[in-house]
C-alpha positions as CSV (number, residue, x, y, z in Angstrom):
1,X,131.8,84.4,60.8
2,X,128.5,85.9,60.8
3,X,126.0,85.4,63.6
4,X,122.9,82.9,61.8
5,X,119.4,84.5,61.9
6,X,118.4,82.3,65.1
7,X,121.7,83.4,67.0
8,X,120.2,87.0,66.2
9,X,116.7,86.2,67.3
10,X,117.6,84.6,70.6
11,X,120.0,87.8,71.3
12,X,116.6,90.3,70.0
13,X,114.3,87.9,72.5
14,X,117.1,87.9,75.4
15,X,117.6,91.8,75.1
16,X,113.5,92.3,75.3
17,X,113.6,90.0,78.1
18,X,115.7,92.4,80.2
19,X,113.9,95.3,79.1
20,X,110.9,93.6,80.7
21,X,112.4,93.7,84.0
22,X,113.2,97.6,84.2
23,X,111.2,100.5,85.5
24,X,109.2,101.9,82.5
25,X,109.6,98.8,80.6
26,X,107.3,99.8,78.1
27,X,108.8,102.5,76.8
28,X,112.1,100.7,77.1
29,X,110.9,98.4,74.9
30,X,109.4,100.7,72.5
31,X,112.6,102.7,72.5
32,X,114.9,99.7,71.8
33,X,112.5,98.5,68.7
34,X,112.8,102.1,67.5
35,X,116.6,102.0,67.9
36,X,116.8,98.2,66.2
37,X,114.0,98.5,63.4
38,X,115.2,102.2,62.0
39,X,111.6,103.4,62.3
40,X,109.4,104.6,65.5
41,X,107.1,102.2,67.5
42,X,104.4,103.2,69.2
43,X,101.2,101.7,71.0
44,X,97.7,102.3,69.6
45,X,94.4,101.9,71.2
46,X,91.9,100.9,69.3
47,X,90.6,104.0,68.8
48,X,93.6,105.4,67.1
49,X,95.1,107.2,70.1
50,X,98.7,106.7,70.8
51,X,99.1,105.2,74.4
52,X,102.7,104.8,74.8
53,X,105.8,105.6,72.3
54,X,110.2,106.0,73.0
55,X,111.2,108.8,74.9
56,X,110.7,112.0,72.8
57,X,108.6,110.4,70.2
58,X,105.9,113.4,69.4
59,X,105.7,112.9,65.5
60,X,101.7,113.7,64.5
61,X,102.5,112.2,61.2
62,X,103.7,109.0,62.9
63,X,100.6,109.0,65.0
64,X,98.6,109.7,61.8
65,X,99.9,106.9,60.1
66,X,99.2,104.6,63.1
67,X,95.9,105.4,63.3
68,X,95.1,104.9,59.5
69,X,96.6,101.3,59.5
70,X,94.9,100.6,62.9
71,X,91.5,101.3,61.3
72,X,92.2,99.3,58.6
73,X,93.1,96.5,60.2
74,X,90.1,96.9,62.5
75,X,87.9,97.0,59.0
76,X,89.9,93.5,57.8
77,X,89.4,91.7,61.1
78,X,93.3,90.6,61.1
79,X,95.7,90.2,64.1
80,X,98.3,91.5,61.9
81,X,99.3,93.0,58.8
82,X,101.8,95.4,56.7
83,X,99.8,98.2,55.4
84,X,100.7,101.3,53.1
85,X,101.3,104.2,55.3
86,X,101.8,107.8,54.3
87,X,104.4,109.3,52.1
88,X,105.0,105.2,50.8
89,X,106.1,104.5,55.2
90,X,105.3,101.1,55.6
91,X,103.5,100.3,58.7
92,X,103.7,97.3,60.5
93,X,100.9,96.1,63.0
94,X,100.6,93.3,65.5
95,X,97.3,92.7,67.5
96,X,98.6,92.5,71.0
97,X,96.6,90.1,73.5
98,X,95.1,92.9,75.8
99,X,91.9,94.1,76.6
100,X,90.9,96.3,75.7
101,X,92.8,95.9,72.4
102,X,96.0,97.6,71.9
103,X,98.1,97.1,68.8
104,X,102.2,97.5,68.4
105,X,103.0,99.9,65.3
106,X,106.4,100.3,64.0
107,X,106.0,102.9,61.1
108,X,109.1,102.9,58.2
109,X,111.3,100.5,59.6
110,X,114.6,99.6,57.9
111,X,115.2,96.0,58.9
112,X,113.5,93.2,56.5
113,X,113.2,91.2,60.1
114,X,111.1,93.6,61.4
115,X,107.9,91.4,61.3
116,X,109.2,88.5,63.0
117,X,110.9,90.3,65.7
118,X,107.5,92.5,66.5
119,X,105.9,88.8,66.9
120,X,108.6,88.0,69.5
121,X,108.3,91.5,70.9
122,X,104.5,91.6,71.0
123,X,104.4,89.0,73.8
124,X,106.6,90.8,76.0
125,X,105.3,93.8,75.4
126,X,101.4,92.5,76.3
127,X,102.3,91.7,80.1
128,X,104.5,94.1,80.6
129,X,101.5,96.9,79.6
130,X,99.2,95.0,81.3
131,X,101.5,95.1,84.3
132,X,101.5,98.5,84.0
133,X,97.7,99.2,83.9
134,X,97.1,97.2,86.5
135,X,99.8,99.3,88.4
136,X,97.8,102.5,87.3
137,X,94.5,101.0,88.3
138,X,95.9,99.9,91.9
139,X,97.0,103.9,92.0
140,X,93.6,105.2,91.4
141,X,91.4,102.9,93.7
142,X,94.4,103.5,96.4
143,X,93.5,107.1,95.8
144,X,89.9,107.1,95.6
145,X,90.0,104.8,98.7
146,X,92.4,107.5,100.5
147,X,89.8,110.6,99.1
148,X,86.7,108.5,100.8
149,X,88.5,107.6,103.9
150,X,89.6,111.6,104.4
151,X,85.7,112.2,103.7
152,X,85.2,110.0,106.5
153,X,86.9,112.0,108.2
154,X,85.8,115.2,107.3
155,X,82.3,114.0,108.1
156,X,83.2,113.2,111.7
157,X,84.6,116.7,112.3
158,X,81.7,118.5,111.2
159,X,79.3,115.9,112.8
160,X,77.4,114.1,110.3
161,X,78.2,110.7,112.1
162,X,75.5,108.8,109.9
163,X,76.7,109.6,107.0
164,X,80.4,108.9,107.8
165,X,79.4,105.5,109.0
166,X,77.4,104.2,105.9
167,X,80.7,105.7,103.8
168,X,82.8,103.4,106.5
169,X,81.1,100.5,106.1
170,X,81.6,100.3,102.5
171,X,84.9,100.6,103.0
172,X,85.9,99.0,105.8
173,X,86.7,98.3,109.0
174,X,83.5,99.5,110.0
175,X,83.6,103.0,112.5
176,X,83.7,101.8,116.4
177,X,81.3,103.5,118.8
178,X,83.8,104.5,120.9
179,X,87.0,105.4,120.0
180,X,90.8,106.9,120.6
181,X,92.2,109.4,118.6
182,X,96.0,109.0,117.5
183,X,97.8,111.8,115.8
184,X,101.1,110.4,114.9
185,X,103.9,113.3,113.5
186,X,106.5,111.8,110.7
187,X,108.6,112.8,108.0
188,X,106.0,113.0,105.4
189,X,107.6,110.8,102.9
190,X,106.9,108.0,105.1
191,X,103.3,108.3,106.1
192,X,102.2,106.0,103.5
193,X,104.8,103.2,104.9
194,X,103.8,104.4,108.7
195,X,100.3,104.2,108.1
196,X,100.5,100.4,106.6
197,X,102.8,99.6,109.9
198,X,100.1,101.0,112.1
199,X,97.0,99.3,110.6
200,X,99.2,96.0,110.8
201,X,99.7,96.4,113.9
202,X,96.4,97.5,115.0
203,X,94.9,94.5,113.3
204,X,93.0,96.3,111.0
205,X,90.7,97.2,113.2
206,X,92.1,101.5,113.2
207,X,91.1,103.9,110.8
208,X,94.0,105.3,108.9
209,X,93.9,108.8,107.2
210,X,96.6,110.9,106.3
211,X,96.2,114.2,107.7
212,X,94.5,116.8,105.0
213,X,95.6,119.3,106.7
214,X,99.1,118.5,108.1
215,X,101.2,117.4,105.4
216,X,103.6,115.5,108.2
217,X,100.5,113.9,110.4
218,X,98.7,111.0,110.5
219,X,95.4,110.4,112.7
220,X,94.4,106.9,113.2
221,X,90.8,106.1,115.0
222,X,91.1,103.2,117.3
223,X,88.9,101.3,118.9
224,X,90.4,101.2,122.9
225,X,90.5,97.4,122.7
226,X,92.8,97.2,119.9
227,X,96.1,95.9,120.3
228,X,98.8,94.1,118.5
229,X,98.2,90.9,117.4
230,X,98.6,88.1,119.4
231,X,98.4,90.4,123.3
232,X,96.9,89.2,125.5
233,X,95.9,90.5,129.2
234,X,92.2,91.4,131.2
235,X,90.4,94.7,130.1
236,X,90.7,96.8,133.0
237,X,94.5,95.6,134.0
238,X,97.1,98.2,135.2
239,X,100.4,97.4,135.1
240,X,101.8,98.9,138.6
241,X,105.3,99.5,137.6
242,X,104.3,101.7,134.3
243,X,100.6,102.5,134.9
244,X,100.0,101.5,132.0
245,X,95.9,100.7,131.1
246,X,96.1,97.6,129.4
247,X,92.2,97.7,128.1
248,X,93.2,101.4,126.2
249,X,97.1,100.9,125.2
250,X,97.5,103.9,127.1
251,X,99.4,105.0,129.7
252,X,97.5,105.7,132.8
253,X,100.3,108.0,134.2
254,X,100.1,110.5,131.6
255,X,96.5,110.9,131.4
256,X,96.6,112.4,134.8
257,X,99.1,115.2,134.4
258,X,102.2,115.6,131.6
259,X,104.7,113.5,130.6
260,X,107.9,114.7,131.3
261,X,109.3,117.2,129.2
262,X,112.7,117.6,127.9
263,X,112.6,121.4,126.3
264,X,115.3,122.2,124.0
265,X,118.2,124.7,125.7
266,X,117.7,127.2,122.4
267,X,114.3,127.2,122.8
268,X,113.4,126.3,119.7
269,X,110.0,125.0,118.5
270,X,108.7,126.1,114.9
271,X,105.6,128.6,115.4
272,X,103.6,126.5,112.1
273,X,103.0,123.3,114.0
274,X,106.2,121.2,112.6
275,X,108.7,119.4,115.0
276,X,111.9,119.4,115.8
277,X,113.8,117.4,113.4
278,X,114.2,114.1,114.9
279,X,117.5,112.0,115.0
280,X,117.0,109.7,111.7
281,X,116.9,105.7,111.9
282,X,116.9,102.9,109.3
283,X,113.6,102.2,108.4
284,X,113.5,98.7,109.8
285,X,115.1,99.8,112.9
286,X,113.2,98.5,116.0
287,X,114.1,99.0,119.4
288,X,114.2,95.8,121.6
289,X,111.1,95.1,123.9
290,X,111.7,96.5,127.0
291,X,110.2,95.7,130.7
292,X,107.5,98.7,130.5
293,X,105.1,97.2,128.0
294,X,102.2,96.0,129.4
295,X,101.4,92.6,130.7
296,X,105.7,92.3,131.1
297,X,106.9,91.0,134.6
298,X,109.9,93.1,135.9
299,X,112.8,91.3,134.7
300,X,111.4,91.6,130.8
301,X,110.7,87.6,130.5
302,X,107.7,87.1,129.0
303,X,104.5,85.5,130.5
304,X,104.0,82.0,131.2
305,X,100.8,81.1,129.3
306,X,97.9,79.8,131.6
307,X,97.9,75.7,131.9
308,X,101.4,75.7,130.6
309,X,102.8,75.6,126.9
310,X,105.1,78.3,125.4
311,X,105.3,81.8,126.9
312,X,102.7,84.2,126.3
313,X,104.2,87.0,124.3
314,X,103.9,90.4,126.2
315,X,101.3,93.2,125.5
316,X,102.2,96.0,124.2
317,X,100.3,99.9,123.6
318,X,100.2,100.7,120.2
319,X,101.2,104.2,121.1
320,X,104.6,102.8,122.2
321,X,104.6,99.9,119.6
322,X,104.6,102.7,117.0
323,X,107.1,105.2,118.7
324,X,109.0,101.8,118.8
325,X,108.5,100.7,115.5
326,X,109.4,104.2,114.1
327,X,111.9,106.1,116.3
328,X,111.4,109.3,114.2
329,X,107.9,109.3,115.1
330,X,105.7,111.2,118.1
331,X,102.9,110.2,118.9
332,X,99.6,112.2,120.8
333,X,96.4,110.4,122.2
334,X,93.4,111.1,123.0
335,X,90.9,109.4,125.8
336,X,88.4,107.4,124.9
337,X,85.3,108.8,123.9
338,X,82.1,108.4,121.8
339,X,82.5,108.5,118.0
340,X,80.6,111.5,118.0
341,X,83.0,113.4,119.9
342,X,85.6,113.0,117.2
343,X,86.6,116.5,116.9
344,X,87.3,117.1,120.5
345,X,89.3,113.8,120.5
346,X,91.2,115.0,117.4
347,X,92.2,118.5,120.0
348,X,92.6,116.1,122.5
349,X,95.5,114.2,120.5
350,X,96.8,117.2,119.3
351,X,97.5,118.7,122.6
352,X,99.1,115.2,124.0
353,X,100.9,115.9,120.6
354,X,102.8,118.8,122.3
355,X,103.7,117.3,125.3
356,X,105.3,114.5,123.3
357,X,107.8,116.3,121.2
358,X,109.5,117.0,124.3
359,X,109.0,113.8,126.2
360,X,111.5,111.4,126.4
361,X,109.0,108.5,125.2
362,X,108.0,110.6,122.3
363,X,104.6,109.8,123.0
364,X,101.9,111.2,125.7
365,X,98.1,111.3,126.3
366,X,95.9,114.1,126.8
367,X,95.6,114.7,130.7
368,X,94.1,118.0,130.3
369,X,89.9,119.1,130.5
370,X,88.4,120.5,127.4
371,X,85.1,120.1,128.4
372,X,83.2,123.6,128.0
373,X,80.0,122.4,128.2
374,X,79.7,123.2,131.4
375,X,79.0,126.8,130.4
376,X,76.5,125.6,128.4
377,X,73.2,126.6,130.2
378,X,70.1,128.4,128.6
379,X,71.8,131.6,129.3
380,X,75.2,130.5,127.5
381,X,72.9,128.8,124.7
382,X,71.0,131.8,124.6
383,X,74.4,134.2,124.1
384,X,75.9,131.9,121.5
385,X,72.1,131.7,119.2
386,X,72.5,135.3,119.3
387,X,76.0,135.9,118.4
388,X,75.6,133.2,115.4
389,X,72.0,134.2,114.3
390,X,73.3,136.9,111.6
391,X,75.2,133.5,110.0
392,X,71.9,131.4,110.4
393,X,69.4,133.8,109.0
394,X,71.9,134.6,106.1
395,X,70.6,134.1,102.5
396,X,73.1,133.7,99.9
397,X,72.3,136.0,96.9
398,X,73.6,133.4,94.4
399,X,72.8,129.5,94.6
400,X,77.1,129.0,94.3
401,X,77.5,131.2,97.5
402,X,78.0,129.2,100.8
403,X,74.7,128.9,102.7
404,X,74.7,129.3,106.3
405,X,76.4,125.8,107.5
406,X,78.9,125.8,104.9
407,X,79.5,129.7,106.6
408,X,79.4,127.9,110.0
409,X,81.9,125.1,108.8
410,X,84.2,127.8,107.6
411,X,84.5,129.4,111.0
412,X,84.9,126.4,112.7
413,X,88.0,125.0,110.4
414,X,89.7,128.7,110.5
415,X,89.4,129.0,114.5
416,X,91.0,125.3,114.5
417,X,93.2,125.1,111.9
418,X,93.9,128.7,110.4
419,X,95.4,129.4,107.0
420,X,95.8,125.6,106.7
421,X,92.2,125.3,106.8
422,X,92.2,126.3,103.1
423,X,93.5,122.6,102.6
424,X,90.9,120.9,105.5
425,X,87.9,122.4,103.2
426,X,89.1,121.8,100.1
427,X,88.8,125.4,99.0
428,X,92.0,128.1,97.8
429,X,93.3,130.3,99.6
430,X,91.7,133.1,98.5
431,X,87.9,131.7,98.9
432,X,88.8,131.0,102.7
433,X,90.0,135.0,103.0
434,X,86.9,135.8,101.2
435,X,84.8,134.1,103.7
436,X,86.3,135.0,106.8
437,X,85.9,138.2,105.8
438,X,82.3,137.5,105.2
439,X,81.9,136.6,108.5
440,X,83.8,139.5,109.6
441,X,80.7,141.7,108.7
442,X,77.8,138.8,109.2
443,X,79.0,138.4,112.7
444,X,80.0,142.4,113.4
445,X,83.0,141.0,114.8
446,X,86.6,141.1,113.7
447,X,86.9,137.3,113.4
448,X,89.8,137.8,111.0
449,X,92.1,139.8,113.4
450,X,91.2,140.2,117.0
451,X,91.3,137.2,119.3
452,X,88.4,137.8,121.3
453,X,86.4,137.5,118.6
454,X,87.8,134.7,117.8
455,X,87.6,133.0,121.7
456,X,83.7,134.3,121.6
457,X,83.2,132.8,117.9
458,X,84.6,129.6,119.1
459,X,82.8,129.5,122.4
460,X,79.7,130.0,120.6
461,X,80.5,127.0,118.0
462,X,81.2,125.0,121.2
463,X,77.8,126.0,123.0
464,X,74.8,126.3,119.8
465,X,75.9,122.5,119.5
466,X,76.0,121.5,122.9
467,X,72.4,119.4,123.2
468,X,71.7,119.9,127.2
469,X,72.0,123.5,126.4
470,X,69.2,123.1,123.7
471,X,67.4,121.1,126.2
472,X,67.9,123.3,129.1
473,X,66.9,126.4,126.6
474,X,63.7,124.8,125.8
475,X,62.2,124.6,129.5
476,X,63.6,128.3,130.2
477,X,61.5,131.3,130.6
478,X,62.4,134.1,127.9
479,X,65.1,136.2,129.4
480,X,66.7,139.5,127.9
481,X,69.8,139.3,125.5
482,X,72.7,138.0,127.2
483,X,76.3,139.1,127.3
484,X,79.7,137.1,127.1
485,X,80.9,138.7,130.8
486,X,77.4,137.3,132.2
487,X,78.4,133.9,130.2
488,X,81.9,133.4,131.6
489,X,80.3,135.2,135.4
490,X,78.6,132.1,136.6
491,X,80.2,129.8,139.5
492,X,80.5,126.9,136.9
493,X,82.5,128.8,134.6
494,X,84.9,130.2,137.1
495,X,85.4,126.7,138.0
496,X,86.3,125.5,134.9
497,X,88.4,128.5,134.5
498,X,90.7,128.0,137.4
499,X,91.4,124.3,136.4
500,X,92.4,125.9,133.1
501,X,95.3,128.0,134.3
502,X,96.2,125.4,138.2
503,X,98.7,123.7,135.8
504,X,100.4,127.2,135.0
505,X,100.2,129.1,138.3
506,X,102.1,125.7,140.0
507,X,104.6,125.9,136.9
508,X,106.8,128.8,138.4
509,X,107.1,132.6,136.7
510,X,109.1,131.7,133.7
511,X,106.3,129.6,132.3
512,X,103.5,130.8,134.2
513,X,100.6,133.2,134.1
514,X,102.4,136.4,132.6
515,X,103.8,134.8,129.8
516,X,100.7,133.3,128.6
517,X,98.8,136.3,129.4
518,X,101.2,139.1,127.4
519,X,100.8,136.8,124.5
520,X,96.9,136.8,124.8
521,X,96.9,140.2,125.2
522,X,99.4,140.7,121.5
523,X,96.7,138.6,120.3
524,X,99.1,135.3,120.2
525,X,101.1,136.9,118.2
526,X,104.7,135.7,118.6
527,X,106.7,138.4,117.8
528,X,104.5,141.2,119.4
529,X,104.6,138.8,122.6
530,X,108.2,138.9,123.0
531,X,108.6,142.5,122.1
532,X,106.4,143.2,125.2
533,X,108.2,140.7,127.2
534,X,111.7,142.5,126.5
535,X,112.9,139.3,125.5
536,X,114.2,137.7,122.1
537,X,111.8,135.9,119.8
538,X,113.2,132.3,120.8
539,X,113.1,132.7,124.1
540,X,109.6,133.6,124.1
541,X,108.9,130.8,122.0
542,X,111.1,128.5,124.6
543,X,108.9,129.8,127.3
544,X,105.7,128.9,125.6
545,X,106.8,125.8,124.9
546,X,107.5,124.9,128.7
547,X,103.9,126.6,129.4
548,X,102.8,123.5,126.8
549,X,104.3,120.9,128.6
550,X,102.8,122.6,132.0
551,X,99.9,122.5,130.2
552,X,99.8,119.3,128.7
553,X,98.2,121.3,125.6
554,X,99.3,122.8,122.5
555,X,99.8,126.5,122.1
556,X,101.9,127.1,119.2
557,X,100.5,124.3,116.7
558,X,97.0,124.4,115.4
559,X,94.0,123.6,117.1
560,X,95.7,125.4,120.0
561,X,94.3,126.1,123.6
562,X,94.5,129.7,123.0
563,X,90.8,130.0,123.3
564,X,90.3,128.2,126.1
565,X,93.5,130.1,128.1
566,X,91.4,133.6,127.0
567,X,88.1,132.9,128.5
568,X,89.3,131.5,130.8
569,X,91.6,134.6,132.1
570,X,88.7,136.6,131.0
571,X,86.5,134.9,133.4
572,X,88.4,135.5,136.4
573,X,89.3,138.7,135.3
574,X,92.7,138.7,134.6
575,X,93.1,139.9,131.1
């Protein structure tokens, strides 16, 4: 016996139904009518464009014929209507309830049914492609959100901290005055996910951007009283069996020397920046609390709250609430410091970065001293004016050539991030060569190849924006030009040079002074390093990797101490 015409419809209505529910319904749907009506269905906006049609559907004359009856029906004012298409094709039209107006088109069908089943269709069809523009429209404002919190970003780096504030406080949560700098390493599939976990955790109080430059990093600025929801515990408590700093979330024990290090026996450790690869866990793994978070009595049991009442639950650094929440993860802080100081607490988290890969907690903060400035008198001011002042008197011939801060901001991104800077600045790769070369001749320096250019170019970055040197310059007499050796000759600088390289002269020969040195001297260039060591290429990147964790700063990975480790040799005259 024959199915009746309402058995058929409720089967047509059921079928759609379960269409609805699949990825791509839309063009499910549109596929199935195609398949069930004998002639192609398509979506039209109301200015004729097809928005949406079956898998392969590229017909012109289909489109044509959609667009002609769509017009027409626009000109009758009708939801609905079976006009005369081209070639004698048929084409029915249904007014879909969207805005703006789209209209379901099924051009030449074969089945007589065909305007009853696009009524049943057409309200399906109307959530599902408003489901799906809304889905679209989420994408773009998540990525327009993502672009404006990496300008953010980018704004901090190069020091325009007004501007980076009013862009913040549009966005929100509005930029801290003083902040800690997070770089958190992942697979880079998951640094959406991560980053979500991290602000939830944080209580959206952080500032969460994916790294432009690393495609497996994400840097989070946190204010150093953020921590998980619901801890608890008195700003400047220690916890005495960790030494953990309950006021930062960071351990107070690794921001005076290294964490431990665990260095791989091959001596292994990827030259572009990338870790090891970590052992994998489910994605909702989480370890179980342990004694050493902060605010936690020895024995683990949480806290009796004050007066009575349940237990307080136990505080707990971000730093190891991440590492805990995502085992895969490493994480690198920075101490606290100003918001204008950004870009040093970005290095700053990038060197802890290095000691964590090897750590056993996969997580360490920077215990190192970065802090230059204290070569920054009017005679260092002086030198790094002069060194820069072909770059700041430079006139670009065309108004598309980069002026003399967009030159400036080009060396500065190169020095920290190399090659990779290319993605930092937006820019291909072949506009950043062209402008390092540029600065090659402005500068009369070989910026692009030779490392002590590059330590002095740095150096001078570091000094021309230091503003007690521009202070101290001010009330100076005038004083003949000024030399790099009579820069780094002072007592101050041979100071700061000697706490540079304690931590590797204590490590022991194998990761000490003459490593680092021979691979200064080859211009930090692995491969020429180990030739002159007589060693093989991994073992020279093993022991560079143990003069990291000595350290407590990164060498191999970009922004590296590789500057810092030159002047300050050349200071004490050992290179």
């Amino acid at each position: 016996m024959p199915a009746s015409p309402s058995d058929l419809r409720a089967d047509d209505i059921l079928a759609l139904a379960r269409l609805s529910t699949r990825p791509g319904a839309v063009r499910a749907m549109l596929g199935w009518l195609t398949r069930r009506t004998g002639g192609p269905a398509v979506l039209v906006g109301d200015t004729g464009r097809v928005l949406a049609g079956p898998e392969g559907e590229r017909d012109p004359a289909v489109a044509r014929a959609a667009a002609d009856a769509v017009a027409e029906l626009r000109r009758r004012g009708a939801p609905s209507a079976v006009l005369g298409g081209a070639e004698g094709r048929p084409v029915h039209l249904i007014a879909l309830d969207t805005d703006p107006r789209t209209y379901l088109a099924v051009v030449g069908p074969d089945d007589p049914r065909c305007g009853t089943l696009l009524a049943d269709a057409a309200r399906t069809l109307a959530l599902c492609w408003r489901l799906e523009q809304a889905e679209r429209a989420r994408r773009r404002i998540e990525s327009a959100e993502g672009h404006s919190r990496e300008a953010v970003l980018h704004l901090l780096m190069v020091g325009s901290v007004p501007a980076a504030q009013r862009i913040a406080g549009a966005l929100r949560p509005a930029l801290p005055g003083v902040i800690q700098v997070y770089v958190i390493e992942c697979a880079q599939p998951r640094r959406r996910e991560i980053a979500r976990r991290i602000d939830r955790e944080a209580g959206g109080g952080a500032w969460i951007v994916p790294c432009p430059v690393r495609p497996n990093h994400i840097i989070a600025l946190v204010p150093p009283e953020t921590g998980p929801p619901g801890g608890t515990g008195p700003a400047d408590a220690t916890d005495p069996a960790t030494g953990t700093d309950t006021s930062t979330g960071t351990d107070t024990s690794t921001v005076t020397g290294p964490a431990p290090t665990t260095a791989p026996t091959d001596g292994t450790h990827p030259a572009d920046g990338t870790a090891p690869a970590a052992e994998t866990h489910p994605a909702d793994e989480t370890a179980p609390a342990t004694p050493a978070a902060v605010g936690a009595p020895a024995d683990g049991t949480a806290p009796a709250a004050v007066g009575g009442g349940p237990p307080r639950p136990p505080r707990v650094s971000l730093d190891r609430l991440i590492v805990r929440l995502v085992p895969e993860s490493r994480v690198g802080v920075s101490e606290r410091v100003a918001l204008r100081d950004t870009p040093t607490a970005y290095e700053q988290a990038i060197h802890a970065l290095a000691v964590a890969r090897n750590a056993p907690e996969r997580r360490a903060a920077f215990g190192g001293d970065l802090d230059v400035t204290v070569l920054a008198g009017p005679a260092g001011y002086r030198w790094a004016s002069e060194l820069l002042a072909p770059c700041l008197r430079y006139a670009p011939a065309r108004r598309a050539d980069p002026g003399p801060q967009e030159l400036l901001g080009t060396l500065g991104s190169w020095l920290s991030f190399g090659g990779a800077a290319s993605r930092h600045l937006k820019i291909h790769r072949n506009t950043l060569a062209a402008r390092v070369r540029h600065l090659d001749e402005l500068l009369g320096v070989p910026v692009s190849r030779s490392l002590a250019a590059q330590s002095a170019a740095w150096l001078a970055l570091r000094l021309y924006t230091a503003p007690q040197a521009a202070a101290a310059l001010a009330q100076a007499p005038p004083e003949p030009a000024v030399t790099l050796e009579a820069v780094l000759g002072t007592p101050a600088a041979r100071t700061w040079a000697r706490a540079q390289l304690r931590p590797l002269e204590q490590a022991g020969p194998a990761t000490g002074l003459e490593t680092v040195r021979t691979w200064l001297r080859a211009d930090a260039r692995l491969p020429a390093a180990a030739a002159a060591l007589g060693i093989s290429l991994p073992g020279a990147r093993k022991r560079l990797t143990r003069a990291e964790d000595a350290l407590g700063r990164s060498l191999l990975t970009a922004p590296s101490a590789k500057y810092e480790l030159w002047l300050a040799m050349r200071a004490l005259g050992s290179l």
